[in-house]
TINU-120323 format. One record per residue (C-alpha): x, y, z. Coordinates in steps of 0.1 Angstrom, whole numbers, plus 2048, in hexadecimal, padded with zeros to 3 digits. Example, Ala and Ser with C-alpha at 12.3 -4.5 7.8 and 13.67 -1.06 7.14 Angstrom:
2
87B7D384E;8897F5847;
// end
This chain:
277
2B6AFEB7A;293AE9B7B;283B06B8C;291B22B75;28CB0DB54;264B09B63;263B2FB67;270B33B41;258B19B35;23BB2DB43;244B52B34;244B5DB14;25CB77AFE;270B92B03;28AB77B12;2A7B83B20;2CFB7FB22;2CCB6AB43;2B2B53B33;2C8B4CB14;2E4B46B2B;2CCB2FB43;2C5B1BB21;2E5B18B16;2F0B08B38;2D4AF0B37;2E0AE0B15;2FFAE1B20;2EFAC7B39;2DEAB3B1C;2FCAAEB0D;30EAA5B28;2F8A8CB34;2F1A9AB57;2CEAA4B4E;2B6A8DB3E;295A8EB34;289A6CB43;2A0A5AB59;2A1A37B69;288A34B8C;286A12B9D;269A1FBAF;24FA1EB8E;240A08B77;255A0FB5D;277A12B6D;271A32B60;26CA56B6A;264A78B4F;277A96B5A;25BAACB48;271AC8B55;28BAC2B3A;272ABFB21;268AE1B29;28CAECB25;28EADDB03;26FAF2AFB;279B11B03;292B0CAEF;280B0CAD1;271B2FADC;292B3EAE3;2A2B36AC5;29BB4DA9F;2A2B35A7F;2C4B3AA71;2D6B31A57;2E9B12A61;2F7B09A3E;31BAFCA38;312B07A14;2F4B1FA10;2F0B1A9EA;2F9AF09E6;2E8AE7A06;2D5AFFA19;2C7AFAA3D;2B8B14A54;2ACB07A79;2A9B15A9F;2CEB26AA8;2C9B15ACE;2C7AF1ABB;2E8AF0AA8;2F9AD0A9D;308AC7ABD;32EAD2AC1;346AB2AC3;366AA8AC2;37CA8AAC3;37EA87AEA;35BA7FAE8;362A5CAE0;345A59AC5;34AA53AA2;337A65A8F;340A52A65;341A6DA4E;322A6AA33;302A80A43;2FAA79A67;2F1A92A7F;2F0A95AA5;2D8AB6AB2;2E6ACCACC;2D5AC3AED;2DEA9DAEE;2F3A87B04;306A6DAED;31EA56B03;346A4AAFC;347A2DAE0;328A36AD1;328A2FAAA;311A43A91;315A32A71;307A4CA55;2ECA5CA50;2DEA58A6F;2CDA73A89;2CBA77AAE;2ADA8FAB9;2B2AACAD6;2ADA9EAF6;2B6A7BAEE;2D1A66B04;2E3A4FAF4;2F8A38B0E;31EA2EB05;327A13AEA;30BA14ADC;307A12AB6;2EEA26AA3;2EFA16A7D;2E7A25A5A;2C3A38A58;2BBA33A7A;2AAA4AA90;2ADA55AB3;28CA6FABA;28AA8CAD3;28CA84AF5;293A5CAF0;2ACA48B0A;2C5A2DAFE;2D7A1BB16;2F5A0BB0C;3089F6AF9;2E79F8AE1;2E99EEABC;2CFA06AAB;2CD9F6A8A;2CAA01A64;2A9A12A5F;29FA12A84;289A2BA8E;285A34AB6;26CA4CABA;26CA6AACB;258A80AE3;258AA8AEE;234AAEAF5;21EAA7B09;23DAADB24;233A91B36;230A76B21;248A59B25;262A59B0C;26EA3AAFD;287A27B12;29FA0BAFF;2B39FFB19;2D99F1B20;2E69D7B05;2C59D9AF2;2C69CFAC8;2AA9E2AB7;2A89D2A96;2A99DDA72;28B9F2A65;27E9F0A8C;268A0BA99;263A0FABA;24BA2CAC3;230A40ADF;244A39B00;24CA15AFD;267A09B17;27C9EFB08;28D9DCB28;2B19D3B23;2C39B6B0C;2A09B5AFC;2A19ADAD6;28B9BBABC;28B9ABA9A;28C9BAA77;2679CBA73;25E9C8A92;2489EBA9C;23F9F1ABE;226A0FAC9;20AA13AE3;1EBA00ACB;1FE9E0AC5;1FE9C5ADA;21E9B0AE4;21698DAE2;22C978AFC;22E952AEE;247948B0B;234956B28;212953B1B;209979B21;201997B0C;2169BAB16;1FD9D7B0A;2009FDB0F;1E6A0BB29;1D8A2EB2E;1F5A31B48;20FA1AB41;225A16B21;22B9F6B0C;2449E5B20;25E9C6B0D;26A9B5B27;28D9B1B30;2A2994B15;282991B01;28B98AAD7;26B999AC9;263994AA5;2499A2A8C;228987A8A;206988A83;1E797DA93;1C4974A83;1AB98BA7E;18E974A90;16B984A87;15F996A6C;16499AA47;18999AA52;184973A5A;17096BA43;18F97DA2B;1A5968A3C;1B8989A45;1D398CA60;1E49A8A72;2069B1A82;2149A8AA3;2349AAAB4;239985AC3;25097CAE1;25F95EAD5;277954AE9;291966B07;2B796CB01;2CE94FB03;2F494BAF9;2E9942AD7;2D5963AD5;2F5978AE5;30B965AC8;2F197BAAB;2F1997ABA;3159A4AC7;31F9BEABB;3449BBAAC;35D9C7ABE;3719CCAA0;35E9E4A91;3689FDAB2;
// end
């Protein structure tokens, strides 16, 4: 499949029946979960690897497919999109529960038994979302974007997302992860598991991660993603602006700080309640 999807990436229209067909068998490998478009590797940096292949796949998506008219009613509520990027078909031997009240999960996605989407929410094409995980009121899963398990996406979270270029790191939240409320988490950042972001906390490539227990500062690089390490509980700060008219304004600006590592007390916060499943 990587070699033909490569081949379809490369040409251009007329496309034919086999290459519709070719398509429709590689979402059919989104969804399932047995393609992904960046998987775990022991052997980098990261932990990491980009399949840039299946980025390519998603693209030609967008290529093959004509804008149709995907309204459940035209006239109330219109909505017109790619045919090849439905809403994903489900049913209730998924295991997911979807609550009624707006959320929507693009064709092209792998979304794991127990996961909860509490309304409206939205999960991108290309994005993996591991089992139990729950994915809370107006938050966002982007294209392309890997949650492990057991996750708790909270209210207003936003986890950015990544199609071009095809191989740039998309981001990773990892296993048993809590992303705060009104968290945004964005350009590639890998997010190593039972980490802990705090309400407001944003996270990207220019901001620097100050680390109060370890004494060290995580940065992006040209060639290596923000990386949070594994049971960190980050929260939003600020540090000094130290020369200037910004000191002499007394002006600050914002910082994720690592304040401290998980502990029971920590786990206590942030379980998610088994009742609710």
């Amino acid at each position: 499949m990587q070699t033909l999807i490569e081949s379809l990436f490369e040409r251009q229209a007329p496309f034919t029946d086999a290459d519709w067909k070719l398509f429709q068998d590689f979402k059919a490998a989104l969804n399932a979960g047995t393609i992904r478009s960046a998987e775990p590797d022991a052997a980098t940096d990261t932990g990491w690897r980009v399949n840039a292949w299946v980025k390519k796949g998603i693209l030609c998506g967008f290529r093959l497919g004509a804008i149709v008219d995907m309204s459940v009613d035209p006239q109330r509520q219109p909505f017109f999109d790619k045919a090849t990027y439905p809403v994903r078909p489900m049913s209730a031997s998924d295991g997911v529960r979807i609550v009624p009240g707006g959320s929507s999960i693009r064709d092209g996605c792998f979304v794991g038994r127990g996961v909860t989407c509490m309304p409206p929410m939205y999960i991108n094409v290309g994005a993996y979302v591991g089992a139990g995980t729950m994915v809370d009121s107006h938050a966002l899963i982007g294209s392309c974007a890997q949650i492990g398990e057991r996750c708790h996406i909270s209210a207003a979270a936003q986890v950015g997302g990544v199609l071009e270029p095809v191989g740039a790191l998309p981001v990773i939240i990892e296993d048993d992860v809590l992303v705060g409320g009104n968290t945004g988490v964005y350009e590639g950042t890998v997010v190593k598991k039972r980490a802990v972001l705090g309400t407001g906390v944003i996270l990207n490539r220019s901001t620097p991660v100050y680390d109060l227990v370890r004494e060290k500062v995580y940065t992006a690089t040209d060639d290596e993603p923000l990386i949070i390490p594994e049971e960190a509980v980050v929260v939003a700060g600020a540090r000094n602006v130290t020369k200037g008219i910004g000191k002499e304004w007394g002006i600050s600006v914002y910082t994720p700080v690592i304040v401290k590592y998980r502990d029971s007390k920590t786990d206590a916060k942030t379980v998610l309640e088994d009742l609710l499943r």
